[in-house]
PDB file of N, CA, C and O in Angstrom:
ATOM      1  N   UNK A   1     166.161 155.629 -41.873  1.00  0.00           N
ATOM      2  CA  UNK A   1     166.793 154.368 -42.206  1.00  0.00           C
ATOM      3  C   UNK A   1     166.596 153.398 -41.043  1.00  0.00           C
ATOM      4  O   UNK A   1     166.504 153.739 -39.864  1.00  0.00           O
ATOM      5  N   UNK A   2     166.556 152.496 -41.381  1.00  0.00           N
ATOM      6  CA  UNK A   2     166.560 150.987 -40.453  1.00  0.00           C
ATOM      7  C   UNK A   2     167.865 150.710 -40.153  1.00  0.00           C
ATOM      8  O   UNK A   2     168.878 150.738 -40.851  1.00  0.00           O
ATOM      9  N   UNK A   3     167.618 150.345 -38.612  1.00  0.00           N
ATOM     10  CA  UNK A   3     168.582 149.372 -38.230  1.00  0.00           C
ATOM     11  C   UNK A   3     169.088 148.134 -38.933  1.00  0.00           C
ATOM     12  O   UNK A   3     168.407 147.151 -39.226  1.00  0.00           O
ATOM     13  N   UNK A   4     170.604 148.348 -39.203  1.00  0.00           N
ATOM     14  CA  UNK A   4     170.852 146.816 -39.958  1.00  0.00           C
ATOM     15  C   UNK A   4     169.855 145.503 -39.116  1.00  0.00           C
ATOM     16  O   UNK A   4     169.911 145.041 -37.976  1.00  0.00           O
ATOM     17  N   UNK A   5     169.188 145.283 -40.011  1.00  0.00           N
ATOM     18  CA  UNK A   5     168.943 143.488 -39.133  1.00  0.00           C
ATOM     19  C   UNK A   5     168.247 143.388 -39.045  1.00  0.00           C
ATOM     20  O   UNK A   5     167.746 142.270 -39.161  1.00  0.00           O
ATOM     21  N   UNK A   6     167.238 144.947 -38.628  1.00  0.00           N
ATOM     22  CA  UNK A   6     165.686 145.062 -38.137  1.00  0.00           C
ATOM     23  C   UNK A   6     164.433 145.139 -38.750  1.00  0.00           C
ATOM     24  O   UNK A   6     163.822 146.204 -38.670  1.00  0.00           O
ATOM     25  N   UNK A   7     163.862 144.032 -39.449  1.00  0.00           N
ATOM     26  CA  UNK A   7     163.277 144.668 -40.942  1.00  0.00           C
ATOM     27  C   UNK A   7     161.985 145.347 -39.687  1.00  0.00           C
ATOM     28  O   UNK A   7     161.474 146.243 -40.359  1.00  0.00           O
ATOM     29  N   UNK A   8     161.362 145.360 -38.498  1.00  0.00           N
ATOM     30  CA  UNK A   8     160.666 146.092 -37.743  1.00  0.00           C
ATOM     31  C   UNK A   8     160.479 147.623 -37.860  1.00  0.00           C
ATOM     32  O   UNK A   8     159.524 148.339 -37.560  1.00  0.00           O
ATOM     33  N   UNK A   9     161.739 147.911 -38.413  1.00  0.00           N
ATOM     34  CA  UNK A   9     161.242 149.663 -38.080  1.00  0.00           C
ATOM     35  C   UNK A   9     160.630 149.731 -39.048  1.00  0.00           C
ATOM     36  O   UNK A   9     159.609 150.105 -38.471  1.00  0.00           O
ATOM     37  N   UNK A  10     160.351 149.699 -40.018  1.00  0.00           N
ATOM     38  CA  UNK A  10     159.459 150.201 -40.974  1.00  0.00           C
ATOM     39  C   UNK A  10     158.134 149.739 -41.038  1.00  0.00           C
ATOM     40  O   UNK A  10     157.349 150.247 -41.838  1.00  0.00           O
ATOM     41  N   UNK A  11     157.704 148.569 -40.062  1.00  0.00           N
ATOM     42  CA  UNK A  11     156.235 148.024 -40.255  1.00  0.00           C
ATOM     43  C   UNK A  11     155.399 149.033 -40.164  1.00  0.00           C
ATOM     44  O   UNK A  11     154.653 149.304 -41.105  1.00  0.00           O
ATOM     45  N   UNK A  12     155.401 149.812 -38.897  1.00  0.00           N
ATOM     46  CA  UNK A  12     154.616 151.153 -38.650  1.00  0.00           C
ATOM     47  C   UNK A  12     154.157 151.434 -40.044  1.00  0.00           C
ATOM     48  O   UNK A  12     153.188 150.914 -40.598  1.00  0.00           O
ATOM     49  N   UNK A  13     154.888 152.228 -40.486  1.00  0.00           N
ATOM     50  CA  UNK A  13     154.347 152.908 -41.918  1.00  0.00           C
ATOM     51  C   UNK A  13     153.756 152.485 -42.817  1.00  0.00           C
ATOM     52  O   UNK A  13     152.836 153.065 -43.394  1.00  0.00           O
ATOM     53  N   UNK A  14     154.403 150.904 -43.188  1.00  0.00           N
ATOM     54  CA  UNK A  14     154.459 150.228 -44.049  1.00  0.00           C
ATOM     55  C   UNK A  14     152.674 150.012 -43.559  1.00  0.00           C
ATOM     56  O   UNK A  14     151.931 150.100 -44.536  1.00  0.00           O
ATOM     57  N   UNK A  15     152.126 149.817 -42.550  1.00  0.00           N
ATOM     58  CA  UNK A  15     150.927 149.669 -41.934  1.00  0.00           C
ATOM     59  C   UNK A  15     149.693 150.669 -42.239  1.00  0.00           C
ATOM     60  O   UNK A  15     148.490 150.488 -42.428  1.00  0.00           O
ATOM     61  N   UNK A  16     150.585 151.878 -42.198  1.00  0.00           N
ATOM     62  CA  UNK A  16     149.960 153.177 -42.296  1.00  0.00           C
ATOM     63  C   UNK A  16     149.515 153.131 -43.977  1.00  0.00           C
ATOM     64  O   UNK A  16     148.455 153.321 -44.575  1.00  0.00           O
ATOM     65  N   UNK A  17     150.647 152.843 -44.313  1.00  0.00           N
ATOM     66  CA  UNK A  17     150.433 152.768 -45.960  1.00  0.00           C
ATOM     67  C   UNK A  17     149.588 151.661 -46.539  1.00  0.00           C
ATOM     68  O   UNK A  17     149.820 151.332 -47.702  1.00  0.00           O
ATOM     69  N   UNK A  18     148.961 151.257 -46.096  1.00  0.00           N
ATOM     70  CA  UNK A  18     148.476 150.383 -46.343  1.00  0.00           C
ATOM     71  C   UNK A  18     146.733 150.605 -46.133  1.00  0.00           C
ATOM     72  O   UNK A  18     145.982 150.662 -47.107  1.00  0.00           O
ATOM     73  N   UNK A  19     146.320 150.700 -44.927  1.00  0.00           N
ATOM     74  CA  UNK A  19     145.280 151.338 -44.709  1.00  0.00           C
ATOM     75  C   UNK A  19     145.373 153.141 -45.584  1.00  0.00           C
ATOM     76  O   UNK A  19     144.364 153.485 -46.200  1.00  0.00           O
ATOM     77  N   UNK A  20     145.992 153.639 -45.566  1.00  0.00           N
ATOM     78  CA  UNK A  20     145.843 154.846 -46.395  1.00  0.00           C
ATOM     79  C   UNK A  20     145.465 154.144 -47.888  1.00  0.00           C
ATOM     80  O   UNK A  20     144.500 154.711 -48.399  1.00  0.00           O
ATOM     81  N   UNK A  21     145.946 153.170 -48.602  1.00  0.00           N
ATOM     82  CA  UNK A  21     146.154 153.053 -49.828  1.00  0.00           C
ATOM     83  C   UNK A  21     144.434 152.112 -49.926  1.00  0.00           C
ATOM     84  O   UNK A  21     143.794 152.205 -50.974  1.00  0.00           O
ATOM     85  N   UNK A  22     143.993 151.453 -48.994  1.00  0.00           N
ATOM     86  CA  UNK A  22     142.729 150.768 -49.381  1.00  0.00           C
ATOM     87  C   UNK A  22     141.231 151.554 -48.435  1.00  0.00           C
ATOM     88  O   UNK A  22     140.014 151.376 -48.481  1.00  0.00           O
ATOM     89  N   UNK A  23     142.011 152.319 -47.756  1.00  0.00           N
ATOM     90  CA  UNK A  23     140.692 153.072 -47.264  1.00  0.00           C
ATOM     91  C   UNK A  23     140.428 154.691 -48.160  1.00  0.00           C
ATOM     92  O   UNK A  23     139.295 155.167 -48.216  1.00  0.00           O
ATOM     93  N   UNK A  24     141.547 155.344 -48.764  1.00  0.00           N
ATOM     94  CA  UNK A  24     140.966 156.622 -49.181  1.00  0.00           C
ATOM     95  C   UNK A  24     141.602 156.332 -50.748  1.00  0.00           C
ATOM     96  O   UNK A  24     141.359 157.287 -51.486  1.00  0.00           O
ATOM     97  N   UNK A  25     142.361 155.231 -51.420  1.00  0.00           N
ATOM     98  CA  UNK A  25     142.641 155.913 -52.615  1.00  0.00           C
ATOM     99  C   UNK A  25     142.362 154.468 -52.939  1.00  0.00           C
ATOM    100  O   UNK A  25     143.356 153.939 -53.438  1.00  0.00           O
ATOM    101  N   UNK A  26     141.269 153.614 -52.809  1.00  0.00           N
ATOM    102  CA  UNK A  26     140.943 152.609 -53.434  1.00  0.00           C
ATOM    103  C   UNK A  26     140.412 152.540 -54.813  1.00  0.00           C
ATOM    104  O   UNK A  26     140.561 151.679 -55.681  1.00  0.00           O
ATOM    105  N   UNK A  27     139.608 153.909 -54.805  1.00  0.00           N
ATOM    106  CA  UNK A  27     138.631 153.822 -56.111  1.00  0.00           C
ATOM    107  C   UNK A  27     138.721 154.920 -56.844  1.00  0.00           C
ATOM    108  O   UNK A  27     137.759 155.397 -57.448  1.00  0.00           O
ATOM    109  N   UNK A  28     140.277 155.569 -56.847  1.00  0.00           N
ATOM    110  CA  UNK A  28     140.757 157.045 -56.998  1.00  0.00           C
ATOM    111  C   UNK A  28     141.992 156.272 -58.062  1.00  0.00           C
ATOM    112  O   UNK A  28     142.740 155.329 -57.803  1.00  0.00           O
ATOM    113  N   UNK A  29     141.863 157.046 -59.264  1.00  0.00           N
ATOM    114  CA  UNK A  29     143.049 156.891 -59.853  1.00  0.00           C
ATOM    115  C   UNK A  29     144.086 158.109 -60.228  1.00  0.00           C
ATOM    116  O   UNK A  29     143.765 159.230 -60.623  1.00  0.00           O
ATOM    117  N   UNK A  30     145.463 157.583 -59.993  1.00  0.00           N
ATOM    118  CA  UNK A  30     145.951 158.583 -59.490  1.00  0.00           C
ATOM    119  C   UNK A  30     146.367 159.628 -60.307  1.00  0.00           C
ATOM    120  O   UNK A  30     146.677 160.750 -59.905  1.00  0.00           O
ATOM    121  N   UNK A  31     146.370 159.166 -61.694  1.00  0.00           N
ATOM    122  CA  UNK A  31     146.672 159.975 -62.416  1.00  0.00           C
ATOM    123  C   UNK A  31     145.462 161.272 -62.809  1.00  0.00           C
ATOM    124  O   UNK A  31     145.720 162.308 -63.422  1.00  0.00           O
ATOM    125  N   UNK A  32     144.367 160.937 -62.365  1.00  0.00           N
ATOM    126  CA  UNK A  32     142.960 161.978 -62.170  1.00  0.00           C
ATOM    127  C   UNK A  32     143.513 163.320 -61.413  1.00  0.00           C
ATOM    128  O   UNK A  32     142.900 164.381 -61.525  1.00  0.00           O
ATOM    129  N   UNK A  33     144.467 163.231 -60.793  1.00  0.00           N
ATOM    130  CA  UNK A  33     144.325 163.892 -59.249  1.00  0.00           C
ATOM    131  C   UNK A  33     145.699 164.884 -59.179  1.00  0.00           C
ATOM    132  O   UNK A  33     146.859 164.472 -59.188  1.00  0.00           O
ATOM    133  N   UNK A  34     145.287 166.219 -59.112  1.00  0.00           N
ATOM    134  CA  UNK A  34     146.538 166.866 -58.998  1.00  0.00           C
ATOM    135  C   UNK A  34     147.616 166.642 -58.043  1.00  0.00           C
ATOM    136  O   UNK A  34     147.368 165.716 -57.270  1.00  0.00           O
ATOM    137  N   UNK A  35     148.819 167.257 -57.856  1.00  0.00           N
ATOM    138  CA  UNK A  35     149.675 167.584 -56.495  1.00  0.00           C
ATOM    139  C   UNK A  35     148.783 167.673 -55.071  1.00  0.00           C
ATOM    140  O   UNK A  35     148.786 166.886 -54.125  1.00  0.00           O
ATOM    141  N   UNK A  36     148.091 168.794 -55.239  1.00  0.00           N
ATOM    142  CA  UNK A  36     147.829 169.422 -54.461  1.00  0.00           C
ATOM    143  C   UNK A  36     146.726 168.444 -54.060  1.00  0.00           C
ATOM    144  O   UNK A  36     147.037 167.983 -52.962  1.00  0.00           O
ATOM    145  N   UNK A  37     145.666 167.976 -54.451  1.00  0.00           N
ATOM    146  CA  UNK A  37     144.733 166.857 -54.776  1.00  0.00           C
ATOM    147  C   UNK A  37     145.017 166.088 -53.902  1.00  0.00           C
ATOM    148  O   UNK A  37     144.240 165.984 -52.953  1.00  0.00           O
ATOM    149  N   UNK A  38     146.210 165.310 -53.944  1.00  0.00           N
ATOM    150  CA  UNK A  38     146.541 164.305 -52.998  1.00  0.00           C
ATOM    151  C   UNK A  38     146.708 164.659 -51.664  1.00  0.00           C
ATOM    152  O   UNK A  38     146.250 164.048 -50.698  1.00  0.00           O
ATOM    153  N   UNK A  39     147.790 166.286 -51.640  1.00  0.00           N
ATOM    154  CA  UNK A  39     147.536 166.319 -50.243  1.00  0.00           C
ATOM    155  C   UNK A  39     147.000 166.642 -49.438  1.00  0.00           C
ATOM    156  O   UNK A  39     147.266 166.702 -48.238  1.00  0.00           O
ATOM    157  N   UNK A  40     145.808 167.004 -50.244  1.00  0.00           N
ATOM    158  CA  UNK A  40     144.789 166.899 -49.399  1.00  0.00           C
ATOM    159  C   UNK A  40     144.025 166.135 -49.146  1.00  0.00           C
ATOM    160  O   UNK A  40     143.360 166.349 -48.132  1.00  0.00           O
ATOM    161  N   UNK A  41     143.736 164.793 -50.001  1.00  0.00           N
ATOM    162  CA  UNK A  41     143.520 163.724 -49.381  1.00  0.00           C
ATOM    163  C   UNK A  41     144.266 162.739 -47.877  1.00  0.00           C
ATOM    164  O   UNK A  41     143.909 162.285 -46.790  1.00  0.00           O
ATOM    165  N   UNK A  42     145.522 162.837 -48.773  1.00  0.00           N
ATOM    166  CA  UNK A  42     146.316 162.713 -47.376  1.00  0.00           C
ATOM    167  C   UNK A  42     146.168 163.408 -45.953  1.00  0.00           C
ATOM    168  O   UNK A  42     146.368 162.681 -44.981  1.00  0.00           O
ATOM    169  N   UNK A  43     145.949 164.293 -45.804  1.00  0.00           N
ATOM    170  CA  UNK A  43     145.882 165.178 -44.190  1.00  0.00           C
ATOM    171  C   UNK A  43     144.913 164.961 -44.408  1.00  0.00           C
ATOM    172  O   UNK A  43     144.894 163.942 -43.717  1.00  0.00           O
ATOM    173  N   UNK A  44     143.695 165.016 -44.907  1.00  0.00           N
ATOM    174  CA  UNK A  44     142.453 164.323 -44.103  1.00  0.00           C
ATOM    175  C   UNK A  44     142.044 163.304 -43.886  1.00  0.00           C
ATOM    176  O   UNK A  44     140.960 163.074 -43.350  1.00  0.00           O
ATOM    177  N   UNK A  45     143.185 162.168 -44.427  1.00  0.00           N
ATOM    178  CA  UNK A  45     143.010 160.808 -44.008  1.00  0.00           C
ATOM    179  C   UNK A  45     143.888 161.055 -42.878  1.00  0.00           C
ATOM    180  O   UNK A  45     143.331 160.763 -41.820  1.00  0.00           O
ATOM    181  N   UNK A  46     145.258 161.563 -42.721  1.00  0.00           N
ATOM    182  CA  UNK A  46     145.818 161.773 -41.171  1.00  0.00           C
ATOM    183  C   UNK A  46     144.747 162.230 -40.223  1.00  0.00           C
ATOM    184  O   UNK A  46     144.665 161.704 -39.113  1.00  0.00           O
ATOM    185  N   UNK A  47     144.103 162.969 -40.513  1.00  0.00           N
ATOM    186  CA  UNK A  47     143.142 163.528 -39.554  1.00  0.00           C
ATOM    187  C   UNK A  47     142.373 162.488 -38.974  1.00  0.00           C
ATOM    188  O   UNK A  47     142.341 162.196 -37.779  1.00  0.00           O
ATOM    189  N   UNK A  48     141.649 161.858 -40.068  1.00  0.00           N
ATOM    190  CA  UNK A  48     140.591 160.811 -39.549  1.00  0.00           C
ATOM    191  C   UNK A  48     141.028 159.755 -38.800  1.00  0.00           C
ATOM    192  O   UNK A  48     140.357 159.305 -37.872  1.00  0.00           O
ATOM    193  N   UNK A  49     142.620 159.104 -39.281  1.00  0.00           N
ATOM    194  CA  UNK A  49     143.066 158.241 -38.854  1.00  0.00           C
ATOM    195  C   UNK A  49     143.396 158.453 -37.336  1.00  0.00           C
ATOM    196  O   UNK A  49     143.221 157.452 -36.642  1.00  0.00           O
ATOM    197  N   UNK A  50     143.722 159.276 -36.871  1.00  0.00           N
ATOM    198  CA  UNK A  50     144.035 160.176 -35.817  1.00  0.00           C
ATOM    199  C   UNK A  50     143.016 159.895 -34.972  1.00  0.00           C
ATOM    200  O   UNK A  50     142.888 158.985 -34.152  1.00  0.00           O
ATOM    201  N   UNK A  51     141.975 161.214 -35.419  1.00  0.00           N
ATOM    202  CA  UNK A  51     140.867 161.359 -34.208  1.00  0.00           C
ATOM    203  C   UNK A  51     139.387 160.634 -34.342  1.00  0.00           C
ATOM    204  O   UNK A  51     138.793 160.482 -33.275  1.00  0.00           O
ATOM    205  N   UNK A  52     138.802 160.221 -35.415  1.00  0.00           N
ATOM    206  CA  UNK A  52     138.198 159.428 -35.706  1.00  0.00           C
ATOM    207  C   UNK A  52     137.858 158.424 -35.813  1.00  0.00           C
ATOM    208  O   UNK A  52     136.778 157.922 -35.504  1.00  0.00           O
ATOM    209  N   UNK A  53     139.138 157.805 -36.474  1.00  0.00           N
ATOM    210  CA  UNK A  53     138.847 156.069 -36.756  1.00  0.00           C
ATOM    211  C   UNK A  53     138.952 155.058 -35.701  1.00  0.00           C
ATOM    212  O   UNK A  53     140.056 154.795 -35.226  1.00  0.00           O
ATOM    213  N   UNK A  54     137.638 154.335 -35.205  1.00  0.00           N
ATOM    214  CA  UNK A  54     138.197 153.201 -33.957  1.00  0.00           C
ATOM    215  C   UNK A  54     139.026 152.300 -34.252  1.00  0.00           C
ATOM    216  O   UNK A  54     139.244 151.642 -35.270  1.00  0.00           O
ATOM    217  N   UNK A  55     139.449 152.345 -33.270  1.00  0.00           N
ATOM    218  CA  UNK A  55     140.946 151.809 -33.336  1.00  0.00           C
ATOM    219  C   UNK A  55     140.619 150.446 -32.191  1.00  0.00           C
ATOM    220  O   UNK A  55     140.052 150.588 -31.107  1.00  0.00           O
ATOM    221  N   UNK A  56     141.182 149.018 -32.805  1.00  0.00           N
ATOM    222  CA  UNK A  56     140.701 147.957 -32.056  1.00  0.00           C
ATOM    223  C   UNK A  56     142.051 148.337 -30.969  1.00  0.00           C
ATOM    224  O   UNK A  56     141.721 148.970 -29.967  1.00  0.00           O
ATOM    225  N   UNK A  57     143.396 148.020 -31.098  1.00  0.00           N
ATOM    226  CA  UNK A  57     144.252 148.464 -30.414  1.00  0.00           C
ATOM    227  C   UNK A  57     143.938 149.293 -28.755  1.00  0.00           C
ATOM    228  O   UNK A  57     144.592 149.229 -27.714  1.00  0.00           O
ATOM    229  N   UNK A  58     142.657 150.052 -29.089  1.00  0.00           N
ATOM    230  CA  UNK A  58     142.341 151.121 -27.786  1.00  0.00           C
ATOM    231  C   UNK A  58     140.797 150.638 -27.327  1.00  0.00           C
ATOM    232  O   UNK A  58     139.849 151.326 -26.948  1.00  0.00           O
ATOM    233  N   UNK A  59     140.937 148.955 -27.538  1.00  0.00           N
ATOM    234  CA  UNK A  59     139.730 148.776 -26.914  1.00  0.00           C
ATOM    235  C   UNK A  59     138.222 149.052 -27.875  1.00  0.00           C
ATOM    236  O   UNK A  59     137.149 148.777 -27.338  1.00  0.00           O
ATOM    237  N   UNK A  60     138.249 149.619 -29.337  1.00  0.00           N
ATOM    238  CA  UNK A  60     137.205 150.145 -29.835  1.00  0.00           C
ATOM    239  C   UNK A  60     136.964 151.088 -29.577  1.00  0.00           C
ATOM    240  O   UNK A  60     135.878 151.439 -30.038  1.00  0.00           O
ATOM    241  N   UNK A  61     137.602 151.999 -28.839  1.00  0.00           N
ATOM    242  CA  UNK A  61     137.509 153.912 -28.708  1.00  0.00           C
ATOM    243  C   UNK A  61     137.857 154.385 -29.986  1.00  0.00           C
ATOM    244  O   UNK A  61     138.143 153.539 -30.832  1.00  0.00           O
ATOM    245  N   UNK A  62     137.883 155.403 -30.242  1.00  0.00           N
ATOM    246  CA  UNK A  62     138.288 156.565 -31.015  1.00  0.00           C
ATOM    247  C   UNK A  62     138.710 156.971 -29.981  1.00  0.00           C
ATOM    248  O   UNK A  62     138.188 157.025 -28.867  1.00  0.00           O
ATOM    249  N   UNK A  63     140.587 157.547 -30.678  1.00  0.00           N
ATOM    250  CA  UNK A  63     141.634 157.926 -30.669  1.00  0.00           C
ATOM    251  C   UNK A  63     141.367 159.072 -29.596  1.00  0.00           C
ATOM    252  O   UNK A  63     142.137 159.076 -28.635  1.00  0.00           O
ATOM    253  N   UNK A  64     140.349 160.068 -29.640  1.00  0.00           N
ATOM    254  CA  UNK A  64     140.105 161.573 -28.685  1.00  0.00           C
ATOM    255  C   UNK A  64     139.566 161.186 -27.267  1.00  0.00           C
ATOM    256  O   UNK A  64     139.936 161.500 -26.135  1.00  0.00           O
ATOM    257  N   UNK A  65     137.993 159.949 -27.999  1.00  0.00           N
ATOM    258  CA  UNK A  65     137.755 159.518 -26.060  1.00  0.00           C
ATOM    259  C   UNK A  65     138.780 158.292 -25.232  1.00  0.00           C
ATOM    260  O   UNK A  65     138.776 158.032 -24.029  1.00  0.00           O
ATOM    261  N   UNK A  66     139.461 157.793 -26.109  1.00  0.00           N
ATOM    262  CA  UNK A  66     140.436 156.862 -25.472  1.00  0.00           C
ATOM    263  C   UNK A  66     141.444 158.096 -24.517  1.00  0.00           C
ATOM    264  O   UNK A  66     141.716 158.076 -23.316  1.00  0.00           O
ATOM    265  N   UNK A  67     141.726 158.826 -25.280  1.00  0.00           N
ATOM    266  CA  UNK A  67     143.105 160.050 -24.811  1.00  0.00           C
ATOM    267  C   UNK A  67     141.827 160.652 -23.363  1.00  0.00           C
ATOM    268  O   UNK A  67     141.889 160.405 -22.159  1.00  0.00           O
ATOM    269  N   UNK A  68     140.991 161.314 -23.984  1.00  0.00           N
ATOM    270  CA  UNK A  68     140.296 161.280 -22.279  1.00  0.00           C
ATOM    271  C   UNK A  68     139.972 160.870 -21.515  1.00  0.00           C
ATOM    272  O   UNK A  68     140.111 161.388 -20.407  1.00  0.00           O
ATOM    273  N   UNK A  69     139.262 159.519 -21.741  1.00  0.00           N
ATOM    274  CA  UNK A  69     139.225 158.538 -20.757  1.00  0.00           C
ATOM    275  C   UNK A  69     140.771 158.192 -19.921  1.00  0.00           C
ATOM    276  O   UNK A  69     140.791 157.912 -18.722  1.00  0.00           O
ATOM    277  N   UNK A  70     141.703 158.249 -20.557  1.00  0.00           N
ATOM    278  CA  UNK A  70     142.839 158.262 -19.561  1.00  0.00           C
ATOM    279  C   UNK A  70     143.835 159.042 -19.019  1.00  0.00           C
ATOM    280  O   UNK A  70     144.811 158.720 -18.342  1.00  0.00           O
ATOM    281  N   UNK A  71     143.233 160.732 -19.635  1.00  0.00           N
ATOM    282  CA  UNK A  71     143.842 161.443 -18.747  1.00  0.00           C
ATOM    283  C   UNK A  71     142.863 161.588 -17.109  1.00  0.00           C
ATOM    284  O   UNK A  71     143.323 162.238 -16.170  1.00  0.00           O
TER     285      UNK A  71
END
C-alpha cells in the first residue's frame, strides 16, 4: 500500500508494467496462453530486464557490466 498522499510509490511498478506489457506481451494474446505460459514469460522477462537489457539510467551498460564495473 501507498503512503496516503504519495501517488510515487507505485511509479516503480507501474513502470515495470509497462515495459513488461509492450516489450514481451505486445503481440501475445492473452487468452492463447496458459497459467503456467505466462509465468514463464514473466521470469524471463525479469531475467532479461535484470541482466540484459541496457539500461539508459546506468550510462548504456547492461545491468551485470555496470554491477562490475563498480565493484
Amino acid at each position: 500500500m501507498s503512503r496516503r498522499g504519495n501517488c510515487w510509490d507505485h511509479a516503480v511498478i507501474e513502470s515495470f508494467h509497462s515495459h513488461l506489457k509492450s516489450e514481451q506481451f505486445q503481440y501475445v494474446k492473452f487468452n492463447s496462453l496458459s497459467l503456467q505460459a505466462v509465468i514463464e514469460h514473466v521470469e524471463e522477462y525479469i531475467r532479461y530486464y535484470n541482466e540484459e537489457r541496457i539500461q539508459e539510467k546506468l550510462g548504456y551498460y547492461l545491468p551485470m557490466k555496470f554491477g562490475r564495473k563498480a565493484a
